[in-house]
C-alpha positions as a Python dict, from the first residue, in 0.01 Angstrom:
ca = {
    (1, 'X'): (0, 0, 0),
    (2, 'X'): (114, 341, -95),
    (3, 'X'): (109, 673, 169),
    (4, 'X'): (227, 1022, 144),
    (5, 'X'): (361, 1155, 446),
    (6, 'X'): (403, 1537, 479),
    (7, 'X'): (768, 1700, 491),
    (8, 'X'): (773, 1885, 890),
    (9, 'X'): (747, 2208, 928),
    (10, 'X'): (942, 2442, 1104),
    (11, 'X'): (647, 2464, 1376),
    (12, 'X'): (653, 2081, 1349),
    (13, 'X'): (1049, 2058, 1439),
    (14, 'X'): (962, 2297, 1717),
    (15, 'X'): (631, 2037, 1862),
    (16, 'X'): (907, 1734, 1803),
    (17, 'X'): (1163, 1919, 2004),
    (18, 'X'): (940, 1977, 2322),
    (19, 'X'): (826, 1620, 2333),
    (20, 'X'): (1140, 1560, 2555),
    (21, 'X'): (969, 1487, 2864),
    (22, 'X'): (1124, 1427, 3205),
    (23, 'X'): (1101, 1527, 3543),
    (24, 'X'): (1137, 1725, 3887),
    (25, 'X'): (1349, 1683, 4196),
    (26, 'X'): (1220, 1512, 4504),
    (27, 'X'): (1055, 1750, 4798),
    (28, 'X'): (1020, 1674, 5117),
    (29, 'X'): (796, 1425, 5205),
    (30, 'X'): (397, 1590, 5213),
    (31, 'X'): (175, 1441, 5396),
    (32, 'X'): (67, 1043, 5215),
    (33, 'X'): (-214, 1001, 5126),
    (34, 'X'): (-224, 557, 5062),
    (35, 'X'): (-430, 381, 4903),
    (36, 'X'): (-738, 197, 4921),
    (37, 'X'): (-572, -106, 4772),
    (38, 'X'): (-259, -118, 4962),
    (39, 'X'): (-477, -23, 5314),
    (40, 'X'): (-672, -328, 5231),
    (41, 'X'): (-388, -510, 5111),
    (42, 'X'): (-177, -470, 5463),
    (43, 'X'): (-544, -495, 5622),
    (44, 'X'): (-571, -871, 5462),
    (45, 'X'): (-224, -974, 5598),
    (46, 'X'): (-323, -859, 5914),
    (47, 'X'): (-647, -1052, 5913),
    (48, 'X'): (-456, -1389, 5756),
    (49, 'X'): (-145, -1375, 6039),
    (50, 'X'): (-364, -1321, 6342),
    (51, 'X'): (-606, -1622, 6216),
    (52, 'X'): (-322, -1816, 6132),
    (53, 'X'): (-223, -1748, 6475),
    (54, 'X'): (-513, -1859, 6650),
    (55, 'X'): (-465, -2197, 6465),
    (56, 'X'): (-153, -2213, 6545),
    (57, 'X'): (-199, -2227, 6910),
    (58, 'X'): (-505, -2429, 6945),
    (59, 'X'): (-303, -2675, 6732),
    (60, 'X'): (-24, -2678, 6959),
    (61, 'X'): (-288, -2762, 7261),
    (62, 'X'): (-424, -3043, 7080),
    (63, 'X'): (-55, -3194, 6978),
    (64, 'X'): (29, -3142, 7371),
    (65, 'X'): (-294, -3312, 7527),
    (66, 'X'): (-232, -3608, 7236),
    (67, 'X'): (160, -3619, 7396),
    (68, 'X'): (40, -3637, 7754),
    (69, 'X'): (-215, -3891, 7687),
    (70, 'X'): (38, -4161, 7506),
    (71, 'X'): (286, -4085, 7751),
    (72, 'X'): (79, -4193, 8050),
    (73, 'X'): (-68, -4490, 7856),
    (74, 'X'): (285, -4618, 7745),
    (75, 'X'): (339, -4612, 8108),
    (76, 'X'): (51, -4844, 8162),
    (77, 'X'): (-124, -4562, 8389),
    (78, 'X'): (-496, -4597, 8237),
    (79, 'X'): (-652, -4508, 8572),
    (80, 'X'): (-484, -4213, 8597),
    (81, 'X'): (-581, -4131, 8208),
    (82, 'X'): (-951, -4171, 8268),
    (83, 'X'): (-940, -3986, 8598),
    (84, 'X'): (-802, -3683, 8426),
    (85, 'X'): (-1060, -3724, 8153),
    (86, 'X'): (-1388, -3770, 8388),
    (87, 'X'): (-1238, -3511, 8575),
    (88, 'X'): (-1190, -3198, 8310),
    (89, 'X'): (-1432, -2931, 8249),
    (90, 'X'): (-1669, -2948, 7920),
    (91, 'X'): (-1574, -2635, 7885),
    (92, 'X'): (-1244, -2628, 7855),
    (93, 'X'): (-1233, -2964, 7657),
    (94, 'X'): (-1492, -2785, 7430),
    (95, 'X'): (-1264, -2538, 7417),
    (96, 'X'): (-966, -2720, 7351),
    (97, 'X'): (-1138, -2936, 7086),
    (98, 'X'): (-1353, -2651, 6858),
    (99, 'X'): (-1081, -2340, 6898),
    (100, 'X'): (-908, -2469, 6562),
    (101, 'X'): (-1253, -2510, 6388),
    (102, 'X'): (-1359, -2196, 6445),
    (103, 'X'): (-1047, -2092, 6284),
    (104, 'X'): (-1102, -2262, 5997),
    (105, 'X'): (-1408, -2168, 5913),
    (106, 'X'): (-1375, -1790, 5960),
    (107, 'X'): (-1391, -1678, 5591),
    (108, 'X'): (-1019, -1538, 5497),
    (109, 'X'): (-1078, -1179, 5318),
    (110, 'X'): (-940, -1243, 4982),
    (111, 'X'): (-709, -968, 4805),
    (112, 'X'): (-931, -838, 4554),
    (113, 'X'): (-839, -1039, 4188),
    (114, 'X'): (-537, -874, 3946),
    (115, 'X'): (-663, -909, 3580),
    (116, 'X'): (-297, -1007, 3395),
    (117, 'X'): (-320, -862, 3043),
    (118, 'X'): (-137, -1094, 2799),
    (119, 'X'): (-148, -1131, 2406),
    (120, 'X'): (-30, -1361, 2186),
    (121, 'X'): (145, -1424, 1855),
    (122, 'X'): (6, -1645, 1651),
    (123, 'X'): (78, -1871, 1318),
    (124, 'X'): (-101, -1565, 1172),
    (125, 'X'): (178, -1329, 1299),
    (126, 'X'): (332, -1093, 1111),
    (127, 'X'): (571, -887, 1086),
    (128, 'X'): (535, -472, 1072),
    (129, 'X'): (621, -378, 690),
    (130, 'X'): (876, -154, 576),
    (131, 'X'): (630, 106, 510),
    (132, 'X'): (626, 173, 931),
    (133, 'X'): (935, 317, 977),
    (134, 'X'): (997, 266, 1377),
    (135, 'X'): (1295, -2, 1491),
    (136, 'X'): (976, -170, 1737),
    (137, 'X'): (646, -219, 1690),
    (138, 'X'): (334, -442, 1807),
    (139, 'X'): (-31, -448, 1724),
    (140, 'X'): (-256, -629, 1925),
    (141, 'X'): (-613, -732, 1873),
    (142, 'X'): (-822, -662, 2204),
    (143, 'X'): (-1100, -921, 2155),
    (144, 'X'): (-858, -1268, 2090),
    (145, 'X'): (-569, -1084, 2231),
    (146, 'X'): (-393, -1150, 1936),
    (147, 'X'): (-34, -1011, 1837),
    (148, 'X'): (-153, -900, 1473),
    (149, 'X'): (190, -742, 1356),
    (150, 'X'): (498, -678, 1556),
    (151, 'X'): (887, -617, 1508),
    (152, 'X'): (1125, -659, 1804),
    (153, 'X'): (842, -643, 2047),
    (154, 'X'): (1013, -767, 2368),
    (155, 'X'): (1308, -583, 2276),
    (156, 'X'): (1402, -354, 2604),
    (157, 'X'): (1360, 17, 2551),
    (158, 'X'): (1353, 371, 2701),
    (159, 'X'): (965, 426, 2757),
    (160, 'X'): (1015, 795, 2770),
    (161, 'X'): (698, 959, 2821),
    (162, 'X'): (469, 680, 2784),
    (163, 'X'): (564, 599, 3109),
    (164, 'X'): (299, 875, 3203),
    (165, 'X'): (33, 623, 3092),
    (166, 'X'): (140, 419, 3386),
    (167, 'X'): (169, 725, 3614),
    (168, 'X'): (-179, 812, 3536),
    (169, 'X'): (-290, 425, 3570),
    (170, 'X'): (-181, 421, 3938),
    (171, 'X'): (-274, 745, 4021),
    (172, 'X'): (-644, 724, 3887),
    (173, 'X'): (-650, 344, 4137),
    (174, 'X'): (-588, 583, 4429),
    (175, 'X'): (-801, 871, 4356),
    (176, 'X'): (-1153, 909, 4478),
    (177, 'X'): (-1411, 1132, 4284),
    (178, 'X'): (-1386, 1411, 4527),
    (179, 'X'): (-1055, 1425, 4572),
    (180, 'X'): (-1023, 1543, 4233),
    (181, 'X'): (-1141, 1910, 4317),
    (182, 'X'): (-834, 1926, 4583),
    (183, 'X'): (-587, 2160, 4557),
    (184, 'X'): (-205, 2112, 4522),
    (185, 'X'): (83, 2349, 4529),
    (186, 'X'): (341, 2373, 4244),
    (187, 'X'): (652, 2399, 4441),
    (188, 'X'): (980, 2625, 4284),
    (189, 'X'): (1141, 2271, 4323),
    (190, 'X'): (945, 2163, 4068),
    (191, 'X'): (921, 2414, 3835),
    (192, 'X'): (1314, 2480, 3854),
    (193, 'X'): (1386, 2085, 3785),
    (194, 'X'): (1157, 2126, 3460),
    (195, 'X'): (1349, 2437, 3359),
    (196, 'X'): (1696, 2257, 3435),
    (197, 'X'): (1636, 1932, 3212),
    (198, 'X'): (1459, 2120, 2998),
    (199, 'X'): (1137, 1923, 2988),
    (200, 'X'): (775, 1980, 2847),
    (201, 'X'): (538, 2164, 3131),
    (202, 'X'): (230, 2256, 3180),
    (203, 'X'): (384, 2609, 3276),
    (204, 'X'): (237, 2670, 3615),
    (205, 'X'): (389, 2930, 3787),
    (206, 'X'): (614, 2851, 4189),
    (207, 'X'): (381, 2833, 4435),
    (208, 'X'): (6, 2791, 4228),
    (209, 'X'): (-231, 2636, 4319),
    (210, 'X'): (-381, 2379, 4047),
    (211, 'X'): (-660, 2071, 4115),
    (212, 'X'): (-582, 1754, 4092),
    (213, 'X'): (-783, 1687, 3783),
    (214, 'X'): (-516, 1988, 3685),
    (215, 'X'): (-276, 1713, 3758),
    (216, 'X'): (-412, 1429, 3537),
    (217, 'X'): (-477, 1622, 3237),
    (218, 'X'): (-182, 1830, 3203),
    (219, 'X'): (58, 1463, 3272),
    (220, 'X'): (-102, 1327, 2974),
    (221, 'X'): (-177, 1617, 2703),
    (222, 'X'): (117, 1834, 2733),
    (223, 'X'): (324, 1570, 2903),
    (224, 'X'): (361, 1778, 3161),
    (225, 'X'): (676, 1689, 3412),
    (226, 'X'): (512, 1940, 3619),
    (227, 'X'): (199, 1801, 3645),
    (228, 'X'): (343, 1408, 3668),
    (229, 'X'): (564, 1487, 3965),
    (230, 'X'): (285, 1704, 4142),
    (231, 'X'): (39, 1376, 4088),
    (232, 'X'): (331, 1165, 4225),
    (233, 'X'): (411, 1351, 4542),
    (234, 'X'): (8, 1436, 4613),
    (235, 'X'): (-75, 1053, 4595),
    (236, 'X'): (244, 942, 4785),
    (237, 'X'): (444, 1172, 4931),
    (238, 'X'): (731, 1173, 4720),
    (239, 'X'): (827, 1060, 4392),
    (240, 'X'): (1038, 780, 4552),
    (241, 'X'): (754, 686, 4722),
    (242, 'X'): (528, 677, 4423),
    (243, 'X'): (723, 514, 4175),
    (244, 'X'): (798, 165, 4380),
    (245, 'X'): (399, 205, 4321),
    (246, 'X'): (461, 170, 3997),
    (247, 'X'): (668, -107, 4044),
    (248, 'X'): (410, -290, 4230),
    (249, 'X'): (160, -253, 3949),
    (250, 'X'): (368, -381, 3684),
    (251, 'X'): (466, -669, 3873),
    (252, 'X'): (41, -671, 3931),
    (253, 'X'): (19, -698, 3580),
    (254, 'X'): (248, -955, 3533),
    (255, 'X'): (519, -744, 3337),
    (256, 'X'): (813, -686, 3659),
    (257, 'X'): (1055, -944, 3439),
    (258, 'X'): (1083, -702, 3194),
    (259, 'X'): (1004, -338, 3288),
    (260, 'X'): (1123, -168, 3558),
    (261, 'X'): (1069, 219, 3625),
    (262, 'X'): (1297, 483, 3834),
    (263, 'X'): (1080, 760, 3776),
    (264, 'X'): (693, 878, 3664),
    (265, 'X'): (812, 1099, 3384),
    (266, 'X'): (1022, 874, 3159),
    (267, 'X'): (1340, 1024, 3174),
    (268, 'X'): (1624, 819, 3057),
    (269, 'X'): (1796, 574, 3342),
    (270, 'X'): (2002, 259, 3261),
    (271, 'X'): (1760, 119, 3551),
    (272, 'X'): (1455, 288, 3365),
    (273, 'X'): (1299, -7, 3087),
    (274, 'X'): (996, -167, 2927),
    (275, 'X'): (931, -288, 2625),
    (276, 'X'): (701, -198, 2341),
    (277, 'X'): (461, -473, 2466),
    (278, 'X'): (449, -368, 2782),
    (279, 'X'): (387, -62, 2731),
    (280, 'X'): (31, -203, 2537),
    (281, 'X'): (-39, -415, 2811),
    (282, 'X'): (-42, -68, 3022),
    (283, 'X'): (-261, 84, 2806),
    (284, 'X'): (-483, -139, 2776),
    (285, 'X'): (-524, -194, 3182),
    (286, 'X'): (-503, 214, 3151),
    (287, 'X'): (-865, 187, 2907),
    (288, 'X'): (-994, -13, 3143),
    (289, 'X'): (-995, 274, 3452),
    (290, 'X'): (-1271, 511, 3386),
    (291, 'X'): (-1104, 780, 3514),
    (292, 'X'): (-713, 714, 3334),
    (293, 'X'): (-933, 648, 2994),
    (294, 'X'): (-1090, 964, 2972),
    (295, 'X'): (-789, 1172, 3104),
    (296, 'X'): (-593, 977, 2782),
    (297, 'X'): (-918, 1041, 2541),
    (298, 'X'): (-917, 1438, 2590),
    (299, 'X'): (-816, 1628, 2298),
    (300, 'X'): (-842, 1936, 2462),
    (301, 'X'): (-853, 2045, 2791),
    (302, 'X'): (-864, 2428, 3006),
    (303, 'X'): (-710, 2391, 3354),
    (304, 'X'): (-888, 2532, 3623),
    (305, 'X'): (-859, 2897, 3676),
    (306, 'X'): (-562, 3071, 3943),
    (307, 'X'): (-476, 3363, 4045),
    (308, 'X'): (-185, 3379, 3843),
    (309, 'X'): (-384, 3240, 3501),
    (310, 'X'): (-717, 3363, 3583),
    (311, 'X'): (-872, 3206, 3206),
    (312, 'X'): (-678, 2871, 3287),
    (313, 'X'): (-392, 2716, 3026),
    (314, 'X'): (-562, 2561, 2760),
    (315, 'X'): (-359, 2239, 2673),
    (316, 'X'): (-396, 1945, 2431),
    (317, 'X'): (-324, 1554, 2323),
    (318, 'X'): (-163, 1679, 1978),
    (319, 'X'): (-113, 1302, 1882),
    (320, 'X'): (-486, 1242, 1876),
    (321, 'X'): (-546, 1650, 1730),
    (322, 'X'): (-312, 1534, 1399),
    (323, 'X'): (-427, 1168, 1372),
    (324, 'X'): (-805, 1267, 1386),
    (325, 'X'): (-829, 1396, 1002),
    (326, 'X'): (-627, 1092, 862),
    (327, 'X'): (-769, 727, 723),
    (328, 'X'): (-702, 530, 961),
    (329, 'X'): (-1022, 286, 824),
    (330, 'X'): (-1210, 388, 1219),
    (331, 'X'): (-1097, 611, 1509),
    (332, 'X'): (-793, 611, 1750),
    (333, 'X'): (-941, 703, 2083),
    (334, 'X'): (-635, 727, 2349),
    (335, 'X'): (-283, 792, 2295),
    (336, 'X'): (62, 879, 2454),
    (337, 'X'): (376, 1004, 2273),
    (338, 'X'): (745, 1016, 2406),
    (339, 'X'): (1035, 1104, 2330),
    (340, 'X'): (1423, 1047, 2422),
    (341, 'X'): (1746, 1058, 2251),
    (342, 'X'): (1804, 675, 2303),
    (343, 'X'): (1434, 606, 2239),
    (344, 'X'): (1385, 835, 1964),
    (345, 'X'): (996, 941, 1899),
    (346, 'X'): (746, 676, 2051),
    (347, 'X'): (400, 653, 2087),
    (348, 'X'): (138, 387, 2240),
    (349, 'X'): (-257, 452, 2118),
    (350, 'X'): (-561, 268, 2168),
    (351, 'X'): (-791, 280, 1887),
    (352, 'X'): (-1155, 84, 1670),
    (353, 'X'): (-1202, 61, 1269),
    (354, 'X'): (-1530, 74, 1123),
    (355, 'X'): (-1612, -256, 1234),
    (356, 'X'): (-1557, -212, 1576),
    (357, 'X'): (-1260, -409, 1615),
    (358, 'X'): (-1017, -265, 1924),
    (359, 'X'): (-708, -269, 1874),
    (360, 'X'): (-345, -147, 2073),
    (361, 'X'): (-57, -24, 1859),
    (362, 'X'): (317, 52, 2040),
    (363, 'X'): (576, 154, 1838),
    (364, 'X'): (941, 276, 1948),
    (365, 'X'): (1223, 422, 1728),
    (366, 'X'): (1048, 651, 1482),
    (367, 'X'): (1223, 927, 1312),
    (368, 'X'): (977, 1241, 1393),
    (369, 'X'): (672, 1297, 1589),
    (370, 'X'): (498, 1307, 1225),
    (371, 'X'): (636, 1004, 1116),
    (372, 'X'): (522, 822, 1465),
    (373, 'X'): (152, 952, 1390),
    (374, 'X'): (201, 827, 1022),
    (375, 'X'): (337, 474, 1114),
    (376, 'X'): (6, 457, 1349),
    (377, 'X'): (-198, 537, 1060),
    (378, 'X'): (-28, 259, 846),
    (379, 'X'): (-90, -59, 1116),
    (380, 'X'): (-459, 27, 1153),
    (381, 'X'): (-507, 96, 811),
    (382, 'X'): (-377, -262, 684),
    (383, 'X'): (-627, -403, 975),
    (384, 'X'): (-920, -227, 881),
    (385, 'X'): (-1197, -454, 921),
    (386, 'X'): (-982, -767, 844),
    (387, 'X'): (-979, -959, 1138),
    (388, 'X'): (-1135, -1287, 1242),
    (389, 'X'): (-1187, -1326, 1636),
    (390, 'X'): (-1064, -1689, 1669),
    (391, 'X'): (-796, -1902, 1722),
    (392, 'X'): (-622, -1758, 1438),
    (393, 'X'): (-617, -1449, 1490),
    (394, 'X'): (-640, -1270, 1157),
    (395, 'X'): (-732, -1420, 792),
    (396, 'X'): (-600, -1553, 517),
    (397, 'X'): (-651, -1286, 329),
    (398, 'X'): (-433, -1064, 548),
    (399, 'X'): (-156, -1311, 600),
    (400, 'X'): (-151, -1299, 161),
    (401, 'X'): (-124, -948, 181),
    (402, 'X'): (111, -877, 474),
    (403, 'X'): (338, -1157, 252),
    (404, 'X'): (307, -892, -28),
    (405, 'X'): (389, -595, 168),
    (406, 'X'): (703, -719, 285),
    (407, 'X'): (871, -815, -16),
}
């Protein structure tokens, strides 16, 4: 299949440049705020060690009255068996004899069930053409969970700023509806460790006061570092604190053997990895939250007003802006870009064709922030319509054509 991509702009070299996204130095710990998962989490342990206690002991009563008894019948002392018997107290035998069944039937409060997202390749399986021009790339199908197309997609890479899909994941999980109207201070820490790694912001002034919906929307549109670290240190404390957070979740989601993350911004750390199917599996958990799928949805979005922005700082998703007017055979709903030096441009989106297929696409290693948006267009283009929710994933038809493509 032919395309025609457009040459960039000058503008466009400007938008590519500020997609370098990373973030702020650590503040002293605030005042943490925990979540209702962990709370219930350590509440659960609790729950399981003190009934596992109680067992314990009434099981070490019953293993002691069983070592008296033999030992005064090997010694041929019956009477003095039955005399002890006759002479105990219901109670206390009833005691002794029912304290471990009540243990065992108290009901155990169950950690509430982890979906782990997984796809699959299949015979079907093939790989991304050289009309998509980033080094990684996967395409899943949402329905089979089906790898339709992919190309070194559990290589490890730099997740830049689509790390912030995971920032926003865990946040949203820890976030009630009314906390979303609280307010939180941007500090001059901050705002001066955007300006020194010179990273997109939301541009909040030291010392403003934006909402925590603020927060959400301006980590995801702008890819604000601003915003992410705020979001970080309002739901734990610290950005320490929040990111081994992360690190739970992933390892939640099944994915801890091959990400790893040092920081909710993306910025580049040996330490600091996922891979391009990773990343997908984190959207598509991401989708799945209410609250971190409409915050990834929002093309546009006017932060709440300030003192020192009285109108609010109107901000946007400029992935899902530029995709919006192309062919992409259906609509690409949600979507995060990135960008490092040793990532190059990146971008994870969530999108349907006309058919109402879902689909993920990841790709890594593109050579402009166009370009990313154009290799997007290509993988759910060639899908359009085409797939076959079974076993095999796709159809013959596209299997023919993908064999085409590539040579």
């Amino acid at each position: 299949m032919d395309y025609y991509y457009e040459y960039e702009s000058e503008e466009e070299l400007l938008e590519r440049e500020a997609e370098r996204i990373r973030l702020e130095k650590r503040r002293k710990r605030r005042e943490e705020i925990r979540a209702r998962r962990r709370r219930q989490v350590m509440i659960n342990r609790c729950i399981f060690a003190a009934v596992s206690a109680v067992f314990l002991i009434g099981f070490i009563f019953l293993i002691k009255g069983a070592v008296s008894g033999i030992s005064k019948m090997a010694k041929g002392d019956e009477k003095a068996v039955e005399t002890e018997l006759q002479g105990s107290d219901d109670t206390e035998l009833q005691s002794m004899t029912t304290e471990p069944t009540i243990s065992l039937e108290q009901p155990l409060e169950e950690p509430e069930p982890v979906t782990v997202y997984e796809a699959h390749t299949t015979d079907a399986t093939v790989t991304t053409g050289a009309d998509v021009i980033s080094e990684r790339s996967i395409m899943i199908d949402l329905q089979s969970g089906d790898i339709l197309m992919q190309k070194g997609y559990k290589d490890r890479i730099c997740p830049a700023s689509m790390t912030k899909v995971l920032t926003v994941l865990v946040a949203a999980e820890h976030l009630t509806d009314e906390e979303l109207d609280n307010k939180f201070t941007i500090t001059h820490d901050i705002t001066a460790y955007v300006w020194e790694h010179d990273l997109s912001a939301v541009n909040w002034a030291d010392n403003e006061e934006v909402t925590v919906r603020d927060l959400l929307y301006g980590t995801i549109l702008p890819s604000g570092a601003d915003a992410a670290i705020g979001l970080a240190t309002y739901i734990a404390g610290s950005e320490d604190a929040f990111v081994e957070m992360m690190n739970e979740k992933i390892n939640e989601l099944g994915l801890s053997s091959s990400s790893h993350f040092t920081n909710c911004v993306g910025l580049y750390d040996d330490n600091h990895y996922s891979t391009v199917y990773d990343i997908a599996m984190i959207m598509e958990a991401a989708i799945e939250n209410d609250l971190a799928r409409e915050v990834l949805s929002t093309k546009r979005y006017t932060t709440s007003s300030t003192v020192e922005h009285p109108d609010g700082i109107e901000i946007s998703n400029w992935f899902l802006r530029r995709i919006e007017d192309k062919d992409t055979g259906g609509e690409v709903i949600a979507a995060k870009t990135g960008f490092v030096n040793e990532s190059k441009n990146c971008a994870v989106s969530y999108g349907k064709d006309n058919s109402g297929n879902e689909f993920i696409i990841c790709t890594q290693g593109s050579t402009s922030s166009w370009r990313c948006i154009y290799d997007h267009v290509a993988m759910y283009k060639q899908f359009e319509g085409k797939v076959n929710h079974g076993s095999d994933g796709i159809s013959d038809e596209i299997a023919e054509d993908e064999t085409e493509t590539e040579n």
